[in-house]
C-alpha positions in Angstrom: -22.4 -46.1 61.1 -24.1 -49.6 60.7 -25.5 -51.6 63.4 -22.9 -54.3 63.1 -20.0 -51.6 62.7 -21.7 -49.7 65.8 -21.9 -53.4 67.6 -17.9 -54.0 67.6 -16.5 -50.6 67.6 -16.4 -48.6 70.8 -13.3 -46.7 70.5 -11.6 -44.8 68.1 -8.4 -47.4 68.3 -10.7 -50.3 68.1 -11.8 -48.4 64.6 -8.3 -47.6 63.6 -7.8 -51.4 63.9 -10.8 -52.9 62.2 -10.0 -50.3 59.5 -6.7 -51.6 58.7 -8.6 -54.8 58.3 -11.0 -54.1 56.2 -8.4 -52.2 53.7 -6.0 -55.3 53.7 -8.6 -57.9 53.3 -10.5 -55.1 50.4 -7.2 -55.0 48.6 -7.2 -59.1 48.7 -10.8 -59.5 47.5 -9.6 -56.5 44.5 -6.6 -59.1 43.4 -9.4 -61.7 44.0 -11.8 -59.5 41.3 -9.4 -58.7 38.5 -8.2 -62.2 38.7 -11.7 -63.7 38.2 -12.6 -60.7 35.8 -9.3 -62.2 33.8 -10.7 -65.7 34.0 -14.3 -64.3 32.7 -12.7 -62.8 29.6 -10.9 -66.1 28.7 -14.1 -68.0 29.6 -16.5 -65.5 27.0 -13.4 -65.9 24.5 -13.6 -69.6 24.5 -17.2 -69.2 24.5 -17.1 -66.9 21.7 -14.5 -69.7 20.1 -16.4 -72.7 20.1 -19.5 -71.0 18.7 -17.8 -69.8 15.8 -16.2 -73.1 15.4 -20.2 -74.8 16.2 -21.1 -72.7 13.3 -18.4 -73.7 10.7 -19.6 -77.3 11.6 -15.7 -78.1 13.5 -17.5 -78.6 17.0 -20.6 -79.6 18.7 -23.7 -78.3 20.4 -22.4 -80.0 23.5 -19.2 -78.4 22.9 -21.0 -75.0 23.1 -23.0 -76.1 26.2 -20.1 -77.0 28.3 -18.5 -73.7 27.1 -21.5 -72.1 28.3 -22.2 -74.0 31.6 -18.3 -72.9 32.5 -18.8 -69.4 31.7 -22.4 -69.2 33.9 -20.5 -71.3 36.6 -17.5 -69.2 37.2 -19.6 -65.7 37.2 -22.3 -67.6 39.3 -19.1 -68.7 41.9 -18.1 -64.7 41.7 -20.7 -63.0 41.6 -20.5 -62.3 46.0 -17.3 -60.5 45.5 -18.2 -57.1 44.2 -21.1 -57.5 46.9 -18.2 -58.2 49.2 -16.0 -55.2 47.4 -19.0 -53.2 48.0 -20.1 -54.3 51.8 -16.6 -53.2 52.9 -15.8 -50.4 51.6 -19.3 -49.1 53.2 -18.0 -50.3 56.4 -14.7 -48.2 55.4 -16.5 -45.2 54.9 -18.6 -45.6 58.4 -15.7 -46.5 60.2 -13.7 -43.4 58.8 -16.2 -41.1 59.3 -16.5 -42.1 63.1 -13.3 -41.9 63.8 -13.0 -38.3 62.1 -16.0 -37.0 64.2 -14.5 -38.3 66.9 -10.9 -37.1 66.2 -12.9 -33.6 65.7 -14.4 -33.4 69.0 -11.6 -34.6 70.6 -9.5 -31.8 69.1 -12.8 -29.5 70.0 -12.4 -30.4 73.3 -8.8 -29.9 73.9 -9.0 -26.5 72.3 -12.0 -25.5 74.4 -10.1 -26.6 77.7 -6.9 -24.7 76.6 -8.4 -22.2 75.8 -10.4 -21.7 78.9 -7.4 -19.7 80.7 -8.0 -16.8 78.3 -11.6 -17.0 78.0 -11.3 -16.4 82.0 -9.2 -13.7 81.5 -10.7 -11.9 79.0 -14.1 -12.7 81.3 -12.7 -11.1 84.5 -11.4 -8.1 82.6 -15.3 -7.1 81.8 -15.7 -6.2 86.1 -12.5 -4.7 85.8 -13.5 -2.1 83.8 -16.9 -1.3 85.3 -14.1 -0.6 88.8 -12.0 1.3 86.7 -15.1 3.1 84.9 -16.8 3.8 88.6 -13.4 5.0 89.9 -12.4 6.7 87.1 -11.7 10.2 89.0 -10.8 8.8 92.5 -7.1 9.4 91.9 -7.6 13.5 90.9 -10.1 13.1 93.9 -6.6 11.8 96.0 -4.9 14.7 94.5 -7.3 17.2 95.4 -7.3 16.1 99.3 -3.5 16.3 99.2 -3.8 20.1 97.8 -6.2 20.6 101.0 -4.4 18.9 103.5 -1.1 21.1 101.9 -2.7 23.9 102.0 -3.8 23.1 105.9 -0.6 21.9 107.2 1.4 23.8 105.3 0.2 27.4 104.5 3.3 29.1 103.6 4.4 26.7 101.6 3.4 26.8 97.3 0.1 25.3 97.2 -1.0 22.3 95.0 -2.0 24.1 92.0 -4.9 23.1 89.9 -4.9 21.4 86.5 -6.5 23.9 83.9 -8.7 21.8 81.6 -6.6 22.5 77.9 -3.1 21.0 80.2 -5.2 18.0 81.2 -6.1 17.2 77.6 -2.7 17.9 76.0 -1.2 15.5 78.6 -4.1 13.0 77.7 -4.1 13.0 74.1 -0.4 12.5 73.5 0.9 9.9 71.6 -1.6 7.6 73.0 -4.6 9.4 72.1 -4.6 7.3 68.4 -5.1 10.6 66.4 -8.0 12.3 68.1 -9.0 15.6 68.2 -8.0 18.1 71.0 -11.6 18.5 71.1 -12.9 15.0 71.0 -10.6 14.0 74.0 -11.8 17.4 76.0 -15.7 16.3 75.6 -14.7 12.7 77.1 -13.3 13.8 80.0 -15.6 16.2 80.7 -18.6 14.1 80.5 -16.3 11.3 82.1 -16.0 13.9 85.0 -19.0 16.1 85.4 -21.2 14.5 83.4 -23.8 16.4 81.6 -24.7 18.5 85.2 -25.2 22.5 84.1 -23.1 23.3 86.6 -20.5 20.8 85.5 -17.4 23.4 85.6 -17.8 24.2 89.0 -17.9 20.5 89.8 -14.9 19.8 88.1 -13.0 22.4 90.3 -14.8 21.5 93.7 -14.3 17.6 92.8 -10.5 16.6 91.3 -9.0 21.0 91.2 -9.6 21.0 88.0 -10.0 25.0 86.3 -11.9 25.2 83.2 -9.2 27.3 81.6 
């Protein structure tokens, strides 16, 4: 933006304003340029005139002169207004691209504030799943107390039974397992489980009652 642009505009209404100015008083100085670039043609044509008419002998040198000294006086009294045609619609442009970088961070910062709701929540979902990740087996970990305590409390009654691996899979990778293998979803819960420990079977029964087969 130019310094004298920059000077008087601090706000994106104060530019809206001196923008509809500028384009009301550029579209006066345009009628003002077409109406003087009319009276140049006539000029030039009267010029041209009384030359040709200095020539077949039917008018005089001063004749030409004053045709001349007409011409060089009306394009010397209009020669500011392209300048002036020129010197606003550079303001125009500054003025317009100032208030469109401001409109855009405006609009940036709106969006950024609305959106900072989900950003949070997508944020606080990322220590979420480190808990669910470092709890993954705490509920078959429930379940296996339960069988204990059953089987302690209550031991003529049918004990808790525990889950062979293959059920455990099937049940997982049901409709929500998105098409993989029976194998694929075995390997995850294993190593979710056990881990790659040798003894990992035994683990998986002595942690969540979980038989290999």
């Amino acid at each position: 933006m130019t310094t004298a642009t920059a000077r008087k505009t601090r706000t994106v209404p104060e530019a809206k304003t001196r923008i509809a100015a500028i384009e009301k008083r550029a579209a006066d100085l345009q009628d003002e340029v077409r109406a003087a670039a009319d009276r140049d043609a006539q000029l030039l044509a009267a010029l041209e005139d009384v030359r040709g008419r200095h020539r077949e002998g039917s008018a005089k040198r001063t004749d030409v002169r004053i045709a001349e000294r007409a011409l060089e006086e009306h394009r010397r009294e209009t020669a500011h207004l392209d300048d002036a045609v020129k010197s606003l619609r550079a303001e125009l442009a500054d003025l317009e691209s100032f208030v469109a970088g401001e409109e855009s961070d405006q609009a940036r910062r709106d969006q950024e504030a609305a959106a900072a709701p989900l950003r949070a929540e997508a944020e606080a979902l990322v220590p979420e799943f480190i808990r669910t990740l470092q709890g993954v087996g705490d509920t078959l970990i429930r379940r296996k107390r339960l069988a204990a305590r059953l089987r302690e409390e209550f031991p003529l009654a049918s004990p808790v039974q525990a889950i062979p691996m293959p059920e455990l899979v099937r049940r997982t990778a049901g409709k929500d397992a998105g098409g993989l293998s029976f194998r694929t979803v075995e390997t995850y819960i294993r190593f979710v489980l056990a881990g790659f420990e040798p003894e990992g079977d035994r683990n998986l029964d002595e942690r969540f009652h979980i038989t290999a087969r």
